[in-house]
Backbone atoms as SQL, in Angstrom:
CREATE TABLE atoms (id INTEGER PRIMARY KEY, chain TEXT, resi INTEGER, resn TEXT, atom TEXT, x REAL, y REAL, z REAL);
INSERT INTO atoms VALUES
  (1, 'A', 1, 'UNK', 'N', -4.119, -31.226, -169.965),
  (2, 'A', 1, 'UNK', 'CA', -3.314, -31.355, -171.157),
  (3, 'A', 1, 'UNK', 'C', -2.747, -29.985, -171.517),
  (4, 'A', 2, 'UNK', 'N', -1.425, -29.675, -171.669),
  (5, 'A', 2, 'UNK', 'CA', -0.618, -28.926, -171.983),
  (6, 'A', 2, 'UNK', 'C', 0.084, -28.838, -173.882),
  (7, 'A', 3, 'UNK', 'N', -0.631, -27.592, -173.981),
  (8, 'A', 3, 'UNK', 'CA', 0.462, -27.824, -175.458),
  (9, 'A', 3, 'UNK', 'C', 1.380, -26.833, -175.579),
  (10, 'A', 4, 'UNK', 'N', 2.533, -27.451, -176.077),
  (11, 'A', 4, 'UNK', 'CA', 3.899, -26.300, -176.455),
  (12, 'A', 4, 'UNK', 'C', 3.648, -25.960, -177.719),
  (13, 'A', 5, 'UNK', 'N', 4.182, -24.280, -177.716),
  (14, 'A', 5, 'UNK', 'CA', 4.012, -23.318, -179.103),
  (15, 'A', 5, 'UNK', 'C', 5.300, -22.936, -178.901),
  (16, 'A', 6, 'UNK', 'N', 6.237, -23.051, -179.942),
  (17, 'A', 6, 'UNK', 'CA', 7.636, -22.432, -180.795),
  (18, 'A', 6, 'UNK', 'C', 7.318, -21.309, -181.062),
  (19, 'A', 7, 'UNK', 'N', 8.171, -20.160, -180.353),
  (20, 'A', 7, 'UNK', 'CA', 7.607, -19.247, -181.039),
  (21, 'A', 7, 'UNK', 'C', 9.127, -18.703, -182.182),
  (22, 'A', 8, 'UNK', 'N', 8.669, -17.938, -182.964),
  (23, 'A', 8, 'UNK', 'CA', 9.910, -17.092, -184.217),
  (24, 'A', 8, 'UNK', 'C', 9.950, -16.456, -183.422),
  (25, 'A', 9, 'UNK', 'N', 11.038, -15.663, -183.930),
  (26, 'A', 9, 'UNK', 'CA', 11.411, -13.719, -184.143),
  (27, 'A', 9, 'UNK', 'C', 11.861, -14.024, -185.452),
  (28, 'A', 10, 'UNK', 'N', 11.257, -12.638, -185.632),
  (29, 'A', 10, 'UNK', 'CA', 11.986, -12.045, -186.551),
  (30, 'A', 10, 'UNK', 'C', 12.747, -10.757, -186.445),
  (31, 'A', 11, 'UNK', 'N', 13.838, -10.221, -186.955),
  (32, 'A', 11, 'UNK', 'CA', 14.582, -8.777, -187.117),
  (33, 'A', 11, 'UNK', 'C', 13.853, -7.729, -187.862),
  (34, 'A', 12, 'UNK', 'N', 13.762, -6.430, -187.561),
  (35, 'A', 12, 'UNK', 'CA', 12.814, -5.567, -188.361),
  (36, 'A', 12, 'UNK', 'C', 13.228, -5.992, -189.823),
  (37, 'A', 13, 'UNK', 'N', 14.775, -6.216, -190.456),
  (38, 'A', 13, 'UNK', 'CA', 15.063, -6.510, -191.931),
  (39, 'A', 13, 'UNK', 'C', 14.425, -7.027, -192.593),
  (40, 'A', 14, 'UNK', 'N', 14.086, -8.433, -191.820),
  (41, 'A', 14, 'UNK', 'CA', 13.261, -9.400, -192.565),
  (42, 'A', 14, 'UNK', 'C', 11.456, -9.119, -192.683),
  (43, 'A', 15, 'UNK', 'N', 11.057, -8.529, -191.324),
  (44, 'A', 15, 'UNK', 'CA', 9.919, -7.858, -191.634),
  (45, 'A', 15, 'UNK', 'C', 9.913, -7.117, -192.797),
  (46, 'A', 16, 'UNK', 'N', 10.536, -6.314, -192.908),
  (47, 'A', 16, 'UNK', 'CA', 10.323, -4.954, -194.081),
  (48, 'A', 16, 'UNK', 'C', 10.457, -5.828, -195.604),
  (49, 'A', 17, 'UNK', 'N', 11.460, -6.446, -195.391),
  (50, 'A', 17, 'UNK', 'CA', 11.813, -7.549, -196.462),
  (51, 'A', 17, 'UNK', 'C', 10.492, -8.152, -196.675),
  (52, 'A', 18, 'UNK', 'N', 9.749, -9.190, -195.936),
  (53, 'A', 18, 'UNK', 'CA', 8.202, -9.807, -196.060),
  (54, 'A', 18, 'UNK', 'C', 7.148, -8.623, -196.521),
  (55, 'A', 19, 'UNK', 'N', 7.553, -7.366, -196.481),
  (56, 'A', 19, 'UNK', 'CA', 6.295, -6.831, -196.936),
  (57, 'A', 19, 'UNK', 'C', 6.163, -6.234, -198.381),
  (58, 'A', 20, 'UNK', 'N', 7.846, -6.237, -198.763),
  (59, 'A', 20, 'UNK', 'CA', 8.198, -5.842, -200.391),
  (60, 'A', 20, 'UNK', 'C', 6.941, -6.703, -200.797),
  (61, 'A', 21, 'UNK', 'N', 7.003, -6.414, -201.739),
  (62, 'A', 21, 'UNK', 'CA', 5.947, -7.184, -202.917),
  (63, 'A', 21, 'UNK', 'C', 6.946, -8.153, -203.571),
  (64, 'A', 22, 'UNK', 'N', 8.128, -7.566, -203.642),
  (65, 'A', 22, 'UNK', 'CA', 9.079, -8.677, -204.454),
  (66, 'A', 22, 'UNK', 'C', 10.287, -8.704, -203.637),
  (67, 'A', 23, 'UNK', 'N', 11.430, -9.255, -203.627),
  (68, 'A', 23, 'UNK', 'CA', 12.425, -9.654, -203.412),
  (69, 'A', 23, 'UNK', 'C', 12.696, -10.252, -204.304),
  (70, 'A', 24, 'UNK', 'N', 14.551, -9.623, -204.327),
  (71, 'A', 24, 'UNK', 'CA', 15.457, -10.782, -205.191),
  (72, 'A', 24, 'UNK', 'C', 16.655, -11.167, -204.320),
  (73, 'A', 25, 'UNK', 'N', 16.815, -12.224, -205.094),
  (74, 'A', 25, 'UNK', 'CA', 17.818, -13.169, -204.775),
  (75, 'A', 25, 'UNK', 'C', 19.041, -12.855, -206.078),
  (76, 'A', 26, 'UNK', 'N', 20.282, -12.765, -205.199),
  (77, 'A', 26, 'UNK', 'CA', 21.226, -12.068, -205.417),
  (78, 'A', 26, 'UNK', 'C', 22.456, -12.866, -205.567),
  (79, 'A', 27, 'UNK', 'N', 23.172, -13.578, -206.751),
  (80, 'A', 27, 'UNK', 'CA', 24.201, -14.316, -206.625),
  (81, 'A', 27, 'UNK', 'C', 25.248, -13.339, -206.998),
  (82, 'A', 28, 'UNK', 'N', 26.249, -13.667, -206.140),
  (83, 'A', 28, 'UNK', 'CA', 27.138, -12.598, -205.898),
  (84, 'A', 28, 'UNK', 'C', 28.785, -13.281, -206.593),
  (85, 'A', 29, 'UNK', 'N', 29.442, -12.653, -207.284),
  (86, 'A', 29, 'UNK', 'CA', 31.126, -13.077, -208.037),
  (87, 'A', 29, 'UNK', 'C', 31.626, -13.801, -206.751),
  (88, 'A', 30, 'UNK', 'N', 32.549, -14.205, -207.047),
  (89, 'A', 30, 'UNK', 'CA', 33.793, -14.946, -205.488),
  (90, 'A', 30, 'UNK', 'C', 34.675, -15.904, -206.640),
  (91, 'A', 31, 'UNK', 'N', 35.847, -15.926, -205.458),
  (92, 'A', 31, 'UNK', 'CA', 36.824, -16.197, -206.241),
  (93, 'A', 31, 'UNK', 'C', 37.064, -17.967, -206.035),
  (94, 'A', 32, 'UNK', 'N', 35.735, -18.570, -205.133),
  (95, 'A', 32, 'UNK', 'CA', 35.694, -19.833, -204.581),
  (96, 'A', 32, 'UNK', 'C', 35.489, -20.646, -205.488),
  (97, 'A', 33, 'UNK', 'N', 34.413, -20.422, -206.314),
  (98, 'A', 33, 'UNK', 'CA', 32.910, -21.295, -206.737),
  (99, 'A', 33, 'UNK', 'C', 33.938, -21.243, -208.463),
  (100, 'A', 34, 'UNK', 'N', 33.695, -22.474, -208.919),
  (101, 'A', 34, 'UNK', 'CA', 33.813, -22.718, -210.190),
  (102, 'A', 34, 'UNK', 'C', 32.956, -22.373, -211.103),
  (103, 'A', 35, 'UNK', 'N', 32.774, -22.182, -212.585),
  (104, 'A', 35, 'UNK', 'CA', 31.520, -22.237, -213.081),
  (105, 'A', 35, 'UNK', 'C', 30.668, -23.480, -213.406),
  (106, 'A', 36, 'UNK', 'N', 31.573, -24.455, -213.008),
  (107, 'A', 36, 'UNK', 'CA', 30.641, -25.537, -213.066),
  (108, 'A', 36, 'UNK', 'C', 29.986, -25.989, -212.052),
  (109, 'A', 37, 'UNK', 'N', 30.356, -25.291, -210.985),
  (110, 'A', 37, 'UNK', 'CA', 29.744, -25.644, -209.690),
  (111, 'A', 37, 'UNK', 'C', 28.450, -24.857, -209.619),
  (112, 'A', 38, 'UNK', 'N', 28.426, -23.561, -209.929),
  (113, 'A', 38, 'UNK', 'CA', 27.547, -22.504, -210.058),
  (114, 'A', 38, 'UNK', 'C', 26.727, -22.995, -211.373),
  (115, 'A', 39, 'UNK', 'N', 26.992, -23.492, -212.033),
  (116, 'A', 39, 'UNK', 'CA', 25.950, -23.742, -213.275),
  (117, 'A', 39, 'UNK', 'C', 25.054, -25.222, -212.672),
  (118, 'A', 40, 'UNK', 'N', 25.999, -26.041, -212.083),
  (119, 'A', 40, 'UNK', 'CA', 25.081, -27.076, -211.445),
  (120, 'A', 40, 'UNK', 'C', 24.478, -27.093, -210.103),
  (121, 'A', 41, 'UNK', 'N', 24.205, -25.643, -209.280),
  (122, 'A', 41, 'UNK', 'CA', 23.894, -25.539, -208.628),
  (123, 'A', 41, 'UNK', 'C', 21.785, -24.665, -209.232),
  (124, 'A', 42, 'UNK', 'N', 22.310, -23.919, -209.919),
  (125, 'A', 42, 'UNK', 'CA', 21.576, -23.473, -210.403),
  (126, 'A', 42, 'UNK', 'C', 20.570, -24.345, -211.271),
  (127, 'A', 43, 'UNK', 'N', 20.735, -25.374, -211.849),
  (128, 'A', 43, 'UNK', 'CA', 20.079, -26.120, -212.588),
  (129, 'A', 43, 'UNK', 'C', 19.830, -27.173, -211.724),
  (130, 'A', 44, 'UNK', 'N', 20.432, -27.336, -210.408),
  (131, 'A', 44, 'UNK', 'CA', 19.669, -28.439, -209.574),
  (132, 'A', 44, 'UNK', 'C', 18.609, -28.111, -208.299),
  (133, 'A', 45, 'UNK', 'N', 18.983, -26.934, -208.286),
  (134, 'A', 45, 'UNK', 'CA', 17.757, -26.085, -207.137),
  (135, 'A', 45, 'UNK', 'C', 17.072, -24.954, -207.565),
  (136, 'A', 46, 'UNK', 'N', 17.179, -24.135, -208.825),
  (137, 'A', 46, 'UNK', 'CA', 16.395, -23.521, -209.421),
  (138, 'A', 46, 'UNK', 'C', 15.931, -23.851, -210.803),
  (139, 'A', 47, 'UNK', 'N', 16.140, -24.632, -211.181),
  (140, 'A', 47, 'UNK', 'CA', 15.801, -25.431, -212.444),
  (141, 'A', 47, 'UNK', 'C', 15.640, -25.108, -213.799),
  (142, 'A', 48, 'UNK', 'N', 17.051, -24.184, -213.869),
  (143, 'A', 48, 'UNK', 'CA', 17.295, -23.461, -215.338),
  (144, 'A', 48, 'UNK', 'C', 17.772, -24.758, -216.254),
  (145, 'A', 49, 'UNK', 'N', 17.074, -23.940, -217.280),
  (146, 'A', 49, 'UNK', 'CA', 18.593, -25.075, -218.443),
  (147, 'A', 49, 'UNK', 'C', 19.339, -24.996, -218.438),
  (148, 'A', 50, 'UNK', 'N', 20.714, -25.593, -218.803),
  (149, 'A', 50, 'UNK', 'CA', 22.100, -25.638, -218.780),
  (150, 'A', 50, 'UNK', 'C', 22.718, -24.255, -219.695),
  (151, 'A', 51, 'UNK', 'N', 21.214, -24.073, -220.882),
  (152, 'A', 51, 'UNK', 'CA', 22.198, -22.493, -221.065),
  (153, 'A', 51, 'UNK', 'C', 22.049, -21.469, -220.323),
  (154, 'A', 52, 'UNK', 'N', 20.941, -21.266, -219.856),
  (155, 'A', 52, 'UNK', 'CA', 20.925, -19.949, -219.128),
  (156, 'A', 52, 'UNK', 'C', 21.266, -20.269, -217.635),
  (157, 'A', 53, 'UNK', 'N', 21.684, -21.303, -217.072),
  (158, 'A', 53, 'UNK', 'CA', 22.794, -21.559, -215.914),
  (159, 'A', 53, 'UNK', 'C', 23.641, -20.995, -216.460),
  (160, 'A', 54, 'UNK', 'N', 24.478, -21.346, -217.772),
  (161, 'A', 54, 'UNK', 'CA', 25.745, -20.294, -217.858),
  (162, 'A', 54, 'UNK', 'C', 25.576, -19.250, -218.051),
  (163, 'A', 55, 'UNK', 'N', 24.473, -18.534, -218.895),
  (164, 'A', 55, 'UNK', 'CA', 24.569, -17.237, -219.041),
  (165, 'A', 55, 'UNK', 'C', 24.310, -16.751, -218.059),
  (166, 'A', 56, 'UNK', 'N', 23.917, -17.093, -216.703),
  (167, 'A', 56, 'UNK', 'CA', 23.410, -16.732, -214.957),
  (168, 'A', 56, 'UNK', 'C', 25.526, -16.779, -214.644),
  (169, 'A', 57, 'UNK', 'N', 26.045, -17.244, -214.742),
  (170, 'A', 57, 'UNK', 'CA', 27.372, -17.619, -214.465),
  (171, 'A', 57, 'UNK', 'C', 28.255, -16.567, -214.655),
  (172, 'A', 58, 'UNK', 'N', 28.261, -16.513, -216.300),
  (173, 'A', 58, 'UNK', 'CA', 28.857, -15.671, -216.918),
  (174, 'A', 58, 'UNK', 'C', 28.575, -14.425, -216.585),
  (175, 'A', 59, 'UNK', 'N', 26.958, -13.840, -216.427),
  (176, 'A', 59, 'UNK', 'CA', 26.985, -12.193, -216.148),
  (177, 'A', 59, 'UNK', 'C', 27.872, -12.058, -214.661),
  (178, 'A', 60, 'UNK', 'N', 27.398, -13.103, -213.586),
  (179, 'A', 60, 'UNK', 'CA', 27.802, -12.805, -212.280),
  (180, 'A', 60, 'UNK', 'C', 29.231, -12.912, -212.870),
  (181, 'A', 61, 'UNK', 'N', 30.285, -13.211, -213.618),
  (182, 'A', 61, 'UNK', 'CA', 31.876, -13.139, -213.275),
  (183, 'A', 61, 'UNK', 'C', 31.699, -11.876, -214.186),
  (184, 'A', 62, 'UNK', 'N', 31.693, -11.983, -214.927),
  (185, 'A', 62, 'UNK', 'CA', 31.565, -10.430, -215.741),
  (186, 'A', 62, 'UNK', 'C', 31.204, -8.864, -215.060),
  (187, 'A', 63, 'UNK', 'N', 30.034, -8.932, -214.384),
  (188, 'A', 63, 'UNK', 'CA', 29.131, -7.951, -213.523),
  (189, 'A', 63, 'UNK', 'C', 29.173, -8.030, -212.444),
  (190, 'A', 64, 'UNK', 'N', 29.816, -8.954, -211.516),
  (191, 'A', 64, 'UNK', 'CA', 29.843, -9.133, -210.226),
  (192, 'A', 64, 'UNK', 'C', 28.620, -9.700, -209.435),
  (193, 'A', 65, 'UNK', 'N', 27.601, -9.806, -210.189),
  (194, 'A', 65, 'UNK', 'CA', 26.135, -10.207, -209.017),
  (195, 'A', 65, 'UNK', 'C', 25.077, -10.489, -210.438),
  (196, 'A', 66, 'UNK', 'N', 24.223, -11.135, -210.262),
  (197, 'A', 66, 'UNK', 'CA', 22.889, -11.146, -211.147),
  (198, 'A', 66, 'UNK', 'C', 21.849, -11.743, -210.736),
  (199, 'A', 67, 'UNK', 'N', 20.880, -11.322, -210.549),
  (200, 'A', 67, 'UNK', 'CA', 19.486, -11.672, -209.978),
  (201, 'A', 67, 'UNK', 'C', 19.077, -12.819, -210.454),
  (202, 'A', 68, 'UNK', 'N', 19.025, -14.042, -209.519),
  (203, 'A', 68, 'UNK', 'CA', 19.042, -15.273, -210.131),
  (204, 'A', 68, 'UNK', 'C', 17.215, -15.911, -209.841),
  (205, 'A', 69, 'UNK', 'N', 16.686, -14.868, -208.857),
  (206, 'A', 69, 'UNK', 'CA', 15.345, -15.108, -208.628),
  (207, 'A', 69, 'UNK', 'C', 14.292, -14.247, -207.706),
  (208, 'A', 70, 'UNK', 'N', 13.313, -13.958, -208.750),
  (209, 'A', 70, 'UNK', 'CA', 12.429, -12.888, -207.432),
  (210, 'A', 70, 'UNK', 'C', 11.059, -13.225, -206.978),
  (211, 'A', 71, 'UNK', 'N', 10.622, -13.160, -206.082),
  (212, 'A', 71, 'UNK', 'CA', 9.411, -13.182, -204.987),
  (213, 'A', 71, 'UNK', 'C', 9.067, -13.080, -203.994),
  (214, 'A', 72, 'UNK', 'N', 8.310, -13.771, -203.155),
  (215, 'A', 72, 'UNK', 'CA', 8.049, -13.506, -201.568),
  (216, 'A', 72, 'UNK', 'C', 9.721, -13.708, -201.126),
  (217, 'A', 73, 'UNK', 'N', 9.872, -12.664, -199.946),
  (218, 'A', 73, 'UNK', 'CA', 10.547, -13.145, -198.822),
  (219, 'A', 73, 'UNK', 'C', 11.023, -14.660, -198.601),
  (220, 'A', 74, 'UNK', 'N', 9.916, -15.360, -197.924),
  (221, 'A', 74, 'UNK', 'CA', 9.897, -16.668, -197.706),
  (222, 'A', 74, 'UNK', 'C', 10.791, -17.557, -198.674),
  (223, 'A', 75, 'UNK', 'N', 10.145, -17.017, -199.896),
  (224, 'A', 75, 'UNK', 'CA', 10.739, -17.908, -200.893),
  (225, 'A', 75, 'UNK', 'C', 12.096, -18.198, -201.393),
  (226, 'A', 76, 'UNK', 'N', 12.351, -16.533, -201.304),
  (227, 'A', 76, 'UNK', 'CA', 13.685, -16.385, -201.930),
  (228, 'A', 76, 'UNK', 'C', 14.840, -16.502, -200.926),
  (229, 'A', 77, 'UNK', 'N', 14.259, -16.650, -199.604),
  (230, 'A', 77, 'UNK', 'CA', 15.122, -17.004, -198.219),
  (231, 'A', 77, 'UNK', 'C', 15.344, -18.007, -198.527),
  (232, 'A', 78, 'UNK', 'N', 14.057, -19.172, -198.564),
  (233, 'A', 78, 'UNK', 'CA', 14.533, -20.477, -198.640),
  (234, 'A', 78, 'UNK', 'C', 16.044, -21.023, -199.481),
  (235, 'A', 79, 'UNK', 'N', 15.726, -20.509, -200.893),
  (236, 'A', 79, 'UNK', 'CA', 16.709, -20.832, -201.679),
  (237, 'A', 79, 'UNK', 'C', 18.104, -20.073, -201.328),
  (238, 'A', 80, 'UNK', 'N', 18.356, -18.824, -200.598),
  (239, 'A', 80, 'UNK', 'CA', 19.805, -18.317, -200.336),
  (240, 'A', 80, 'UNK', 'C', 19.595, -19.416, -199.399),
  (241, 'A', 81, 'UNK', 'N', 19.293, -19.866, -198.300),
  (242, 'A', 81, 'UNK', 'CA', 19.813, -20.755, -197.613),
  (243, 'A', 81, 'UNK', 'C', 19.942, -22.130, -197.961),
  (244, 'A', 82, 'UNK', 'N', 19.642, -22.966, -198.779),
  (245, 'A', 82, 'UNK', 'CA', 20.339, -23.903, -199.640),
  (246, 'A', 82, 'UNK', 'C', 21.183, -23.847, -200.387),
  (247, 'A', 83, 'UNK', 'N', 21.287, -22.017, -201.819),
  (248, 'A', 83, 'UNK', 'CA', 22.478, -21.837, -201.944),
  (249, 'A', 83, 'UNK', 'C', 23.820, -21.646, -200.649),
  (250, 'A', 84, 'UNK', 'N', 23.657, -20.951, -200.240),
  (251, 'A', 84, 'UNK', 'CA', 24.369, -20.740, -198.934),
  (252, 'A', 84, 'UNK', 'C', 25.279, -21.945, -198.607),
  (253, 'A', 85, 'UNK', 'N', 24.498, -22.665, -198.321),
  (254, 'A', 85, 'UNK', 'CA', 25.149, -24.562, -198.024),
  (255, 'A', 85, 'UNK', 'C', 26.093, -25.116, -199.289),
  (256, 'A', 86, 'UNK', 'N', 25.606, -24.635, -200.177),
  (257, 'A', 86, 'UNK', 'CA', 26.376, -24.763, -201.170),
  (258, 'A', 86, 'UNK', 'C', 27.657, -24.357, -201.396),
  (259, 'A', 87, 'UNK', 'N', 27.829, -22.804, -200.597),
  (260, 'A', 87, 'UNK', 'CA', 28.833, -22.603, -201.151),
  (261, 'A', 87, 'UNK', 'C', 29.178, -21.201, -201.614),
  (262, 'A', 88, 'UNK', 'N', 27.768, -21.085, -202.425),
  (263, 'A', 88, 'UNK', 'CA', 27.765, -20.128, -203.236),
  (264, 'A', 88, 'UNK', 'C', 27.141, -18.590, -202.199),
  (265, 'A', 89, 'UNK', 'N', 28.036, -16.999, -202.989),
  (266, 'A', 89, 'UNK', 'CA', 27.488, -15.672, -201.754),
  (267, 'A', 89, 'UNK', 'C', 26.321, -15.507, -202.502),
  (268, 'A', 90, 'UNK', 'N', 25.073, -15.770, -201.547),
  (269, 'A', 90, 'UNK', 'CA', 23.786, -15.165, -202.103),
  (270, 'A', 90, 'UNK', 'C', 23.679, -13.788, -201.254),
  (271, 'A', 91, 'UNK', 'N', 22.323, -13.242, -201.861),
  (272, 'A', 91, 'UNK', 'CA', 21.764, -12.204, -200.567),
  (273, 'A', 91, 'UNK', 'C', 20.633, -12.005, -201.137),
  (274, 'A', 92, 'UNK', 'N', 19.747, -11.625, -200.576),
  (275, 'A', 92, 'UNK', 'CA', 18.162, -10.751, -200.697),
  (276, 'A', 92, 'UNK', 'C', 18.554, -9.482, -200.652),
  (277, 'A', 93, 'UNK', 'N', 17.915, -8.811, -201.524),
  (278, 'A', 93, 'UNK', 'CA', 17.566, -7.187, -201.413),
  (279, 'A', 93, 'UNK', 'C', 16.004, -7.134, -201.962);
């Protein structure tokens, strides 16, 4: 009996990234995304209220970017890559 193992890689980025203690998640201005798209994105995968979805909205068109969530690596990957699908420019730092 034979068993198969998947293996990852990872890039040193994301290593160094996994060992922060924190990471944030980074929603970034664009001239794509509506604010209603961005306010119901935010309240359907990070589960703000509808006011502070806009006030998350409003700083990013105002300020260009606002930290919409921080923790593990893992975590905050997950969610840029569902935002991502969305639509919306995330990033980790």
């Amino acid at each position: 009996m034979s068993v198969e193992v998947e293996q990852e890689t990872f890039t040193l980025e994301e290593i160094l990234a996994a060992t922060k203690g924190s990471n944030k998640l980074i929603l970034w201005n664009d001239d794509i995304n509506t604010f209603d798209h961005v306010i119901h994105c935010l309240m359907h995968y990070l589960q703000y209220d509808e006011e502070e979805a806009a006030r998350i909205a409003w700083t990013v068109h105002t300020k260009g970017k606002c930290i919409i969530l921080e923790g593990s690596y893992t975590e905050v990957e997950v969610y840029r890559k569902i935002l991502k699908t969305e639509g919306l420019s995330v990033s980790v730092e």
